[in-house]
PyMOL Python script that loads the backbone (N, CA, C, O; Angstrom):
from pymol import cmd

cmd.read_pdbstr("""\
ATOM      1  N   UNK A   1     115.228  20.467 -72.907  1.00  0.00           N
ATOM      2  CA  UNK A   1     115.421  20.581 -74.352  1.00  0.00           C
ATOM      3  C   UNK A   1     114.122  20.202 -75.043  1.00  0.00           C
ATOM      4  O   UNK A   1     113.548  19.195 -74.629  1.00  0.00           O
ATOM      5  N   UNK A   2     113.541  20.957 -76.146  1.00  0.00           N
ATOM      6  CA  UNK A   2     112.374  20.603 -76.499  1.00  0.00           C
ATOM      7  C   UNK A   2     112.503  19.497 -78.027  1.00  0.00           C
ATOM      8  O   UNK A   2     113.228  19.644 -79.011  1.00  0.00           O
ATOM      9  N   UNK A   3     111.842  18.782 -77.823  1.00  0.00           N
ATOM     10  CA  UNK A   3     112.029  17.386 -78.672  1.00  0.00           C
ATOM     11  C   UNK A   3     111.210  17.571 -80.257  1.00  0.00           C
ATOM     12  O   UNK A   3     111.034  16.816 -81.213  1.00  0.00           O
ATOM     13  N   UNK A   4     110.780  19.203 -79.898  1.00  0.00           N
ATOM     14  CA  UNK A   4     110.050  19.492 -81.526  1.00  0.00           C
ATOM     15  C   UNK A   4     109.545  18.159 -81.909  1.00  0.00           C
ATOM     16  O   UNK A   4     110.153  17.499 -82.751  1.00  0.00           O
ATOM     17  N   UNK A   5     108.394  17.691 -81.305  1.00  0.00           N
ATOM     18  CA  UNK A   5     107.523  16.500 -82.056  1.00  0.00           C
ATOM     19  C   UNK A   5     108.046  15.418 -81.873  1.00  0.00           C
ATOM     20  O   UNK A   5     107.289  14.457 -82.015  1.00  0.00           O
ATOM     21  N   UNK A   6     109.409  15.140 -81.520  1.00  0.00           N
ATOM     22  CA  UNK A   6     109.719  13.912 -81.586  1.00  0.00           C
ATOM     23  C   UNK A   6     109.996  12.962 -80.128  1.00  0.00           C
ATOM     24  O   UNK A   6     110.381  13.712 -79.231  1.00  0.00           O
ATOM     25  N   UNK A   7     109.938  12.124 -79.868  1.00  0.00           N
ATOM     26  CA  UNK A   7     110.015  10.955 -78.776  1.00  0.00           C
ATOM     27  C   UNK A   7     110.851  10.943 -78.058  1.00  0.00           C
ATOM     28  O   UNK A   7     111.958  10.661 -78.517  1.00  0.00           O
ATOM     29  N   UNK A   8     110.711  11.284 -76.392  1.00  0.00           N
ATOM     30  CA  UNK A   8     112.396  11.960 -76.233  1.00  0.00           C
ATOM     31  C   UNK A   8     113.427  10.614 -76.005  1.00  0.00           C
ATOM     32  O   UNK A   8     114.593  10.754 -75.634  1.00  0.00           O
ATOM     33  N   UNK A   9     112.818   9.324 -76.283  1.00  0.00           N
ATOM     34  CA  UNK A   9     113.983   8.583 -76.782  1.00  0.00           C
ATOM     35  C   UNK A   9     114.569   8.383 -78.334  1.00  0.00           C
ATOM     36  O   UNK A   9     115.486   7.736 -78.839  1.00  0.00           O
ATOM     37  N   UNK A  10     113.661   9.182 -78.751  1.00  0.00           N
ATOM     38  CA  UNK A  10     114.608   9.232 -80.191  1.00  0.00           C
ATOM     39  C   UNK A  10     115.457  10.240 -80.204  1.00  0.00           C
ATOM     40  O   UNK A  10     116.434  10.339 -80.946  1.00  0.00           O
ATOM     41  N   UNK A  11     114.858  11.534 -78.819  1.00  0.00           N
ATOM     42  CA  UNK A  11     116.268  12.807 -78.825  1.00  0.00           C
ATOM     43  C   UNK A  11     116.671  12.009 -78.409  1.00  0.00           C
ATOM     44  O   UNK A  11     116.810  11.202 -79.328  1.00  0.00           O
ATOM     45  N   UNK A  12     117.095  11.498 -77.316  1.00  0.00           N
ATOM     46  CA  UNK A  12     118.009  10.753 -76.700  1.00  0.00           C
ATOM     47  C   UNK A  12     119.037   9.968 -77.835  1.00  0.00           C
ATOM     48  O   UNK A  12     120.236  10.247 -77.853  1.00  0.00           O
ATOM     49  N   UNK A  13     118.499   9.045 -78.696  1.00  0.00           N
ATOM     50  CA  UNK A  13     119.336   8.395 -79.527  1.00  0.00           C
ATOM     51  C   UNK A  13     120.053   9.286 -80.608  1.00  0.00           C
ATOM     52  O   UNK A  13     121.200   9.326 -81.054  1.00  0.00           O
ATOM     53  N   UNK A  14     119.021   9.903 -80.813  1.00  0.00           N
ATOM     54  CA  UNK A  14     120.323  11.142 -81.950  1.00  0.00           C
ATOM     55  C   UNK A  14     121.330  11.650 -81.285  1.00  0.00           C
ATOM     56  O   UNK A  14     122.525  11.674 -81.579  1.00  0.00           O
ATOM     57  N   UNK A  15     120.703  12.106 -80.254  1.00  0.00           N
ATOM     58  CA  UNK A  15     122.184  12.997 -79.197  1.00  0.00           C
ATOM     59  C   UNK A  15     123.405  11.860 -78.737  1.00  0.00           C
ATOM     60  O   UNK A  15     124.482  12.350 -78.395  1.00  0.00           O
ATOM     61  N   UNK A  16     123.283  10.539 -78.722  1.00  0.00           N
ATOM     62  CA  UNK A  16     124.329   9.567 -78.157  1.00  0.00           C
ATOM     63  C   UNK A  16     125.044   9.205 -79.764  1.00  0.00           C
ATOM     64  O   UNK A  16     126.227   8.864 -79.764  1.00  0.00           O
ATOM     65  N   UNK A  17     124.205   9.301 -81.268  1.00  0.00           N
ATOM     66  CA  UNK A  17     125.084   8.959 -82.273  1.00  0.00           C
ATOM     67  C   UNK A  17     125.599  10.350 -82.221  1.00  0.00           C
ATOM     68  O   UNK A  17     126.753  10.340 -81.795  1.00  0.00           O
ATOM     69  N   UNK A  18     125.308  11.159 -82.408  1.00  0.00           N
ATOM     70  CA  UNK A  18     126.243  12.529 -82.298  1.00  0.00           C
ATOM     71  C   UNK A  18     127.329  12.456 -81.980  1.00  0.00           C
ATOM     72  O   UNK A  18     128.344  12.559 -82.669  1.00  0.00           O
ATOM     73  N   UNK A  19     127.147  12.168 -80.308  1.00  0.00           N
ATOM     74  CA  UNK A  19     128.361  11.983 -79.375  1.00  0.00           C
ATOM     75  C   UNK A  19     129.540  10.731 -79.829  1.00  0.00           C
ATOM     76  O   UNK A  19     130.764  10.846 -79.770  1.00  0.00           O
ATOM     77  N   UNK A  20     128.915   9.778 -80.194  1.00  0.00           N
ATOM     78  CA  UNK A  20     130.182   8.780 -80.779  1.00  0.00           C
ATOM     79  C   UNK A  20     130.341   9.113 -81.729  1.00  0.00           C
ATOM     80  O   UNK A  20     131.072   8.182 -82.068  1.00  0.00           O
ATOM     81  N   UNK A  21     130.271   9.892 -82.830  1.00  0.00           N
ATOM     82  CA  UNK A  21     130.443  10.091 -84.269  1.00  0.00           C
ATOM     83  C   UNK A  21     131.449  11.170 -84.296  1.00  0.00           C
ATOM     84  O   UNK A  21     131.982  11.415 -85.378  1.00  0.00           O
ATOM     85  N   UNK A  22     131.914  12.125 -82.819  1.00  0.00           N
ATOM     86  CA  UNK A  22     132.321  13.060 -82.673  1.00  0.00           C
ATOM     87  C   UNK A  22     133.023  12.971 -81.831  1.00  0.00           C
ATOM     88  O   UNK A  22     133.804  13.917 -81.736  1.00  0.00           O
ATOM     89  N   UNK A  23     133.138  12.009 -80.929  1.00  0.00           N
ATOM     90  CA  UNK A  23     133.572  11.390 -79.582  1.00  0.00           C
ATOM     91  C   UNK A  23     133.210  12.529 -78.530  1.00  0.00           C
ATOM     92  O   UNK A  23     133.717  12.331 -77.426  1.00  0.00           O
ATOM     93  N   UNK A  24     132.570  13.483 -78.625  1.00  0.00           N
ATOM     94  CA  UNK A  24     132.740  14.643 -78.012  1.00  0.00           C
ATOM     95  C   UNK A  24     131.414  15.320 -77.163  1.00  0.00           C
ATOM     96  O   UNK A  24     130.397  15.739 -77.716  1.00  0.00           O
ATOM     97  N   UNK A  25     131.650  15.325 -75.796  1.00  0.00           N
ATOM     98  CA  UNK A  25     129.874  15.421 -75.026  1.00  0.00           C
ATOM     99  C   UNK A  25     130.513  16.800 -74.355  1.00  0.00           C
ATOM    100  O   UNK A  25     131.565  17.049 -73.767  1.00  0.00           O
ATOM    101  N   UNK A  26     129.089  17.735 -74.826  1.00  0.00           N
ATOM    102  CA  UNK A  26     128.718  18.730 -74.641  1.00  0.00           C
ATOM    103  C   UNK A  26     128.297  18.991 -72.958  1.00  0.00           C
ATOM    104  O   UNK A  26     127.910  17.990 -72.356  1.00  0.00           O
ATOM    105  N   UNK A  27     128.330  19.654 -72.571  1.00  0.00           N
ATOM    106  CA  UNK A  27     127.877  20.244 -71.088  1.00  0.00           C
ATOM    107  C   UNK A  27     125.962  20.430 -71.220  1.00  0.00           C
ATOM    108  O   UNK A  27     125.266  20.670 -70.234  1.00  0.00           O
ATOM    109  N   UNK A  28     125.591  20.313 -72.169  1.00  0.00           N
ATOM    110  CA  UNK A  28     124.429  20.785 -72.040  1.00  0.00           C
ATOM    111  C   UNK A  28     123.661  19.134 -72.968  1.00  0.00           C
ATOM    112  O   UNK A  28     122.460  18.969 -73.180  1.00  0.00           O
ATOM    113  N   UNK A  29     124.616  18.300 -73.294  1.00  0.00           N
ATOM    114  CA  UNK A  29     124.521  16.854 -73.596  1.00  0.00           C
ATOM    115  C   UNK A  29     124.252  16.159 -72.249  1.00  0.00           C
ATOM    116  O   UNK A  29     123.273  15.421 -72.139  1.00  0.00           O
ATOM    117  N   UNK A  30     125.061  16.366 -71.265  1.00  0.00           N
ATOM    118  CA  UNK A  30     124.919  16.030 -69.555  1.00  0.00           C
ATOM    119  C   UNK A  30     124.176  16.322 -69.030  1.00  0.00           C
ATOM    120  O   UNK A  30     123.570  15.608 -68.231  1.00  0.00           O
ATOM    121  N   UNK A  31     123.920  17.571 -69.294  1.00  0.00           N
ATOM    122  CA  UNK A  31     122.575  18.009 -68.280  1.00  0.00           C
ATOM    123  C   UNK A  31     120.991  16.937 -68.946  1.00  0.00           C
ATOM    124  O   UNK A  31     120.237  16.238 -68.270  1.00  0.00           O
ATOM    125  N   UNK A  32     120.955  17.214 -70.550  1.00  0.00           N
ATOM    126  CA  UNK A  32     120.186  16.626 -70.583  1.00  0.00           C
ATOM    127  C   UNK A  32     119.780  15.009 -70.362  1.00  0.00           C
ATOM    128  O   UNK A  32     118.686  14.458 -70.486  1.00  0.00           O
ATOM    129  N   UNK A  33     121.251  14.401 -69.939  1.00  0.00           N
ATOM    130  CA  UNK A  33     121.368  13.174 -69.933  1.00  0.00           C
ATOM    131  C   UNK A  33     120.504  13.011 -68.714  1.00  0.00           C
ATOM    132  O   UNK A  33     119.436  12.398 -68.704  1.00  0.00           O
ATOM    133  N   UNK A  34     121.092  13.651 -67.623  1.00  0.00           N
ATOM    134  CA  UNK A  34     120.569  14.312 -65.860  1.00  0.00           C
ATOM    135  C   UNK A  34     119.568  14.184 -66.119  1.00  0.00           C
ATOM    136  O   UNK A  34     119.275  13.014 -66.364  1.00  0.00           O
ATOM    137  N   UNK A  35     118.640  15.025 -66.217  1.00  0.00           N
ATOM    138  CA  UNK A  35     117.502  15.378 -66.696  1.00  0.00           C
ATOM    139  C   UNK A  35     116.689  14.750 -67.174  1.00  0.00           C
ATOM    140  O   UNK A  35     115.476  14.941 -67.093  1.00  0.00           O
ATOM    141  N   UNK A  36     117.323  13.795 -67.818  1.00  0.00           N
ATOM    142  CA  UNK A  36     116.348  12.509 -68.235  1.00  0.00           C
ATOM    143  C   UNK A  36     116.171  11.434 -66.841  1.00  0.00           C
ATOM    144  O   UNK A  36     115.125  11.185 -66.243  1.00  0.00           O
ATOM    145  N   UNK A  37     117.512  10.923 -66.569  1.00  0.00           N
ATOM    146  CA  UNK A  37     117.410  10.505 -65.428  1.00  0.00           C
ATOM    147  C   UNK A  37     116.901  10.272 -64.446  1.00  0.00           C
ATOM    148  O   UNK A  37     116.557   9.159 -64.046  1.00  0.00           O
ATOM    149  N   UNK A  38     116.705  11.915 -63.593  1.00  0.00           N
ATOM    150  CA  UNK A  38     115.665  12.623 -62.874  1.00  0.00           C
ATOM    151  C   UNK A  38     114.618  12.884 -62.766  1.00  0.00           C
ATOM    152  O   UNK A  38     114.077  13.189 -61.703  1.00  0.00           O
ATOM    153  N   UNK A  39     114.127  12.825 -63.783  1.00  0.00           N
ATOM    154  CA  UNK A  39     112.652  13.316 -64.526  1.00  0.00           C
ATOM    155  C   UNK A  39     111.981  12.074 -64.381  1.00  0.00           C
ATOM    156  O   UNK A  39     110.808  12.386 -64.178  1.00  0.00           O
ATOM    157  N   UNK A  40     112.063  11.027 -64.375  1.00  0.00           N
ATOM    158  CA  UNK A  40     111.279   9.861 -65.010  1.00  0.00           C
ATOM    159  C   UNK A  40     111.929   8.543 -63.556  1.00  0.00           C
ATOM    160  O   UNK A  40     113.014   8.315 -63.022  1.00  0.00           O
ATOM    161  N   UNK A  41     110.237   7.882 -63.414  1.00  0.00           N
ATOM    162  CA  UNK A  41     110.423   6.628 -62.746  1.00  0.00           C
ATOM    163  C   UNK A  41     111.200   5.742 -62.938  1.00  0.00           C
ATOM    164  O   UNK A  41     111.962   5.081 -62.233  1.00  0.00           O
ATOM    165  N   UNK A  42     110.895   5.789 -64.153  1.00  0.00           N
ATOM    166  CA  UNK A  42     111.464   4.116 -65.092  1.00  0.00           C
ATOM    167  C   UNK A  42     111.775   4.771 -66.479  1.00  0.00           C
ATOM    168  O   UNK A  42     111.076   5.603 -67.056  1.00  0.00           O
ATOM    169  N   UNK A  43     113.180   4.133 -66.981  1.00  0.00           N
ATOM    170  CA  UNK A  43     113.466   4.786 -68.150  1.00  0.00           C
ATOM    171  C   UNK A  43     113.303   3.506 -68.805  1.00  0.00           C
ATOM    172  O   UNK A  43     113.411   2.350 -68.395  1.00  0.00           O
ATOM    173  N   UNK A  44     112.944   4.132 -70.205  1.00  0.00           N
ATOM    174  CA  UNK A  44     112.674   2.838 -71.183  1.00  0.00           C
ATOM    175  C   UNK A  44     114.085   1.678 -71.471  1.00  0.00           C
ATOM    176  O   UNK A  44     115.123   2.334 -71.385  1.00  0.00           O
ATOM    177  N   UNK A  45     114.287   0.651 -71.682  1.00  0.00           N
ATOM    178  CA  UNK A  45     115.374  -0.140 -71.728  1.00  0.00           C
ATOM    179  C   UNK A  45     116.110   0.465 -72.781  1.00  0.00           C
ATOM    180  O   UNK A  45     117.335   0.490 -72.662  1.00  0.00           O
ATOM    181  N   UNK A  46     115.688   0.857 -73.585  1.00  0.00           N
ATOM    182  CA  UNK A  46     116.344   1.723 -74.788  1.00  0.00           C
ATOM    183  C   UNK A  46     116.799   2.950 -74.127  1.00  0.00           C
ATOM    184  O   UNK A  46     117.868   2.601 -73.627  1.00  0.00           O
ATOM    185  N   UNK A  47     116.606   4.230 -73.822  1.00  0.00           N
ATOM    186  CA  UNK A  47     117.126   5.003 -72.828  1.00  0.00           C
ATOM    187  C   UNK A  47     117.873   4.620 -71.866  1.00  0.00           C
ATOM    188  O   UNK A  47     118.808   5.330 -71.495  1.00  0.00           O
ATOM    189  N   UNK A  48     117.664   3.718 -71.429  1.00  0.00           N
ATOM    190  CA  UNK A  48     118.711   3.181 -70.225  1.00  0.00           C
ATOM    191  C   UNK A  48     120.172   2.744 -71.077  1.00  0.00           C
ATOM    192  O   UNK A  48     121.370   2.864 -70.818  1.00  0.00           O
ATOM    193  N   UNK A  49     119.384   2.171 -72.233  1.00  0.00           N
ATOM    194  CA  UNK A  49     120.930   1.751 -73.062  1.00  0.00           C
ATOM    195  C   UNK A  49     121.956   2.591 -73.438  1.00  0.00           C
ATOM    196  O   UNK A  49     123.186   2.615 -73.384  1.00  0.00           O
ATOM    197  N   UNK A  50     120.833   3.432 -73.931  1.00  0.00           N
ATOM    198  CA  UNK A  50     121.667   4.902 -74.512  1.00  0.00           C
ATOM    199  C   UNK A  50     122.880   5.641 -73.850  1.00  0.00           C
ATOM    200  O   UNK A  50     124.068   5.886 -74.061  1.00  0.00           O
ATOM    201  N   UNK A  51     121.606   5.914 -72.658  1.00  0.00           N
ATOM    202  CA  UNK A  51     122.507   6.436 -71.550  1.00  0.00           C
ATOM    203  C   UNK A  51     123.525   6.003 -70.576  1.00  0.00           C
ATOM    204  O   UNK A  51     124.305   6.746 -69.981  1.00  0.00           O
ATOM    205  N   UNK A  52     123.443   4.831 -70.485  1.00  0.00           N
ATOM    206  CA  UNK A  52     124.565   3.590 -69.813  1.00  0.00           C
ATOM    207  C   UNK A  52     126.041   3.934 -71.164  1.00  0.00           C
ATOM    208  O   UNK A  52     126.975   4.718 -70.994  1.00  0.00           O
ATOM    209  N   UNK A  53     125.878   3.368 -71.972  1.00  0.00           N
ATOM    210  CA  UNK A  53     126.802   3.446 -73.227  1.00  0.00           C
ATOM    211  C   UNK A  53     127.319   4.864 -72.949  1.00  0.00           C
ATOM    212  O   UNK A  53     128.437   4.898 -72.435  1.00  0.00           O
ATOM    213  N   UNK A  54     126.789   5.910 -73.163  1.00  0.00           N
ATOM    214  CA  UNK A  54     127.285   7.289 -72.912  1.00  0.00           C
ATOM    215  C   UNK A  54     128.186   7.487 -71.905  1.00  0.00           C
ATOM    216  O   UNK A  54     129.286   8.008 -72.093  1.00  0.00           O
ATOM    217  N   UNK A  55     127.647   6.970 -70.481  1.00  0.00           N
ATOM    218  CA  UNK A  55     128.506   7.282 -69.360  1.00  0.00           C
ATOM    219  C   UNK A  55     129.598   6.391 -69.340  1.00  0.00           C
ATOM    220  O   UNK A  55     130.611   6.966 -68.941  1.00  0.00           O
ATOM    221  N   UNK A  56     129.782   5.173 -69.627  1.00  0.00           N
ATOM    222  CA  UNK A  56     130.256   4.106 -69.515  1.00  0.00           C
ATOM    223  C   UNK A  56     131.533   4.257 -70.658  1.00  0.00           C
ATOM    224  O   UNK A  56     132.630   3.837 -70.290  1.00  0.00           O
ATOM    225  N   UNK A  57     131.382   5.018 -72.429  1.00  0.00           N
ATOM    226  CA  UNK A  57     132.743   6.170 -72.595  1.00  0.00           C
ATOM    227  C   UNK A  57     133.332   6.808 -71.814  1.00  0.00           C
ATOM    228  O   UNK A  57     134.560   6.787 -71.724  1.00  0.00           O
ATOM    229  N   UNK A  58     132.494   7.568 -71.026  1.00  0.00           N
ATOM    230  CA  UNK A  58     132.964   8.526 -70.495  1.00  0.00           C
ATOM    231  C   UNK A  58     133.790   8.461 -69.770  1.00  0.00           C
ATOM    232  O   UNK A  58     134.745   9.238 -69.728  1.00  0.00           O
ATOM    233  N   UNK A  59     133.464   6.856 -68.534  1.00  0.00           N
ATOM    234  CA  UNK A  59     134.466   6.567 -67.735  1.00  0.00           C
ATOM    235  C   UNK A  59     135.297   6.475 -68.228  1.00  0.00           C
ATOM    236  O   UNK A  59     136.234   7.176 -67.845  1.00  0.00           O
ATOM    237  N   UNK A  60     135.496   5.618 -69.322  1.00  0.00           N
ATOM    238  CA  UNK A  60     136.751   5.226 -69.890  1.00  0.00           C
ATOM    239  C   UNK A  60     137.784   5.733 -70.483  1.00  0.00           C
ATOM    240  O   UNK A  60     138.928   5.316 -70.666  1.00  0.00           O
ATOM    241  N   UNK A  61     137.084   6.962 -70.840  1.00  0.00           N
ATOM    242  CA  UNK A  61     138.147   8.168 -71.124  1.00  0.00           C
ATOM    243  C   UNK A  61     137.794   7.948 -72.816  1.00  0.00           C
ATOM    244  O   UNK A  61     138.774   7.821 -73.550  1.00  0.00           O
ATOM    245  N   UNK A  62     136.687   7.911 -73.317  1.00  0.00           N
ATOM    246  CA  UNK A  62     136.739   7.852 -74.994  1.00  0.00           C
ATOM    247  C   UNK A  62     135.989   8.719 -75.340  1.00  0.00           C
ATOM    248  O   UNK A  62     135.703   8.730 -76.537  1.00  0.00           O
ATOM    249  N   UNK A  63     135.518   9.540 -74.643  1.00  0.00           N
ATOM    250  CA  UNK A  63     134.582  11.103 -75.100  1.00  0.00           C
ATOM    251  C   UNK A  63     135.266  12.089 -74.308  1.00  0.00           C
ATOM    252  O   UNK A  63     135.474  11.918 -73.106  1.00  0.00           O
ATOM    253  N   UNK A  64     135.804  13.641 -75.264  1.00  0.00           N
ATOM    254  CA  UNK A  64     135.764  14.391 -74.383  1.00  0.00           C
ATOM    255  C   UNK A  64     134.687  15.563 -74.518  1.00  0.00           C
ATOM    256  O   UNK A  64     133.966  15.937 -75.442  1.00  0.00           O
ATOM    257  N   UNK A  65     134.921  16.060 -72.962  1.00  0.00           N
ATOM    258  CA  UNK A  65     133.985  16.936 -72.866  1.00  0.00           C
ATOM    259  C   UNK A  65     134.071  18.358 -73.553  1.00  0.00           C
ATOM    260  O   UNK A  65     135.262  18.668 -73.558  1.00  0.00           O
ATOM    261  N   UNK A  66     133.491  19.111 -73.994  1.00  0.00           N
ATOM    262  CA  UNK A  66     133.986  20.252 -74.333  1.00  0.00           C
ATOM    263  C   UNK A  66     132.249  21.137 -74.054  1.00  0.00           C
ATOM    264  O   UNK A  66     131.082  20.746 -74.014  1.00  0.00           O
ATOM    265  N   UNK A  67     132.941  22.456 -73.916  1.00  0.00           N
ATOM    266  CA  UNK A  67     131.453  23.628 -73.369  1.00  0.00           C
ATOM    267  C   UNK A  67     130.775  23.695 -74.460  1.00  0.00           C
ATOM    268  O   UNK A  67     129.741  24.361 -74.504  1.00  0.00           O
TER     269      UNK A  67
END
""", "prot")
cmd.dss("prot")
cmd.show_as("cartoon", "prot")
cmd.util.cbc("prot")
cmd.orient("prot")
């Protein structure tokens, strides 16, 4: 996903208020979650937060997924 100029932990943080504001994670929200994941040695503690919080709904059953 291209971050048009911006910090891809600030995409990162827009895309996780999205997701709680909507309760609702996209298929292409996951991939990029992946993707971040994958991509990188060490994720910033802020990214790690983001993305911990995200999955950690998810388990719990408080986001659904939709295509």
């Amino acid at each position: 996903m291209e971050s048009q100029g911006k910090s891809p932990n600030s995409t990162i943080e827009q895309v996780v208020q999205r997701i709680f504001s909507t309760h609702r994670i996209t298929r292409a929200d996951q991939r990029l979650f992946m993707a971040t994941l994958l991509s990188k040695d060490t994720l910033s503690p802020e990214e790690q937060e983001h993305i911990d919080k995200v999955f950690d709904a998810l388990r719990r059953g408080l986001l659904r997924v939709v295509d």
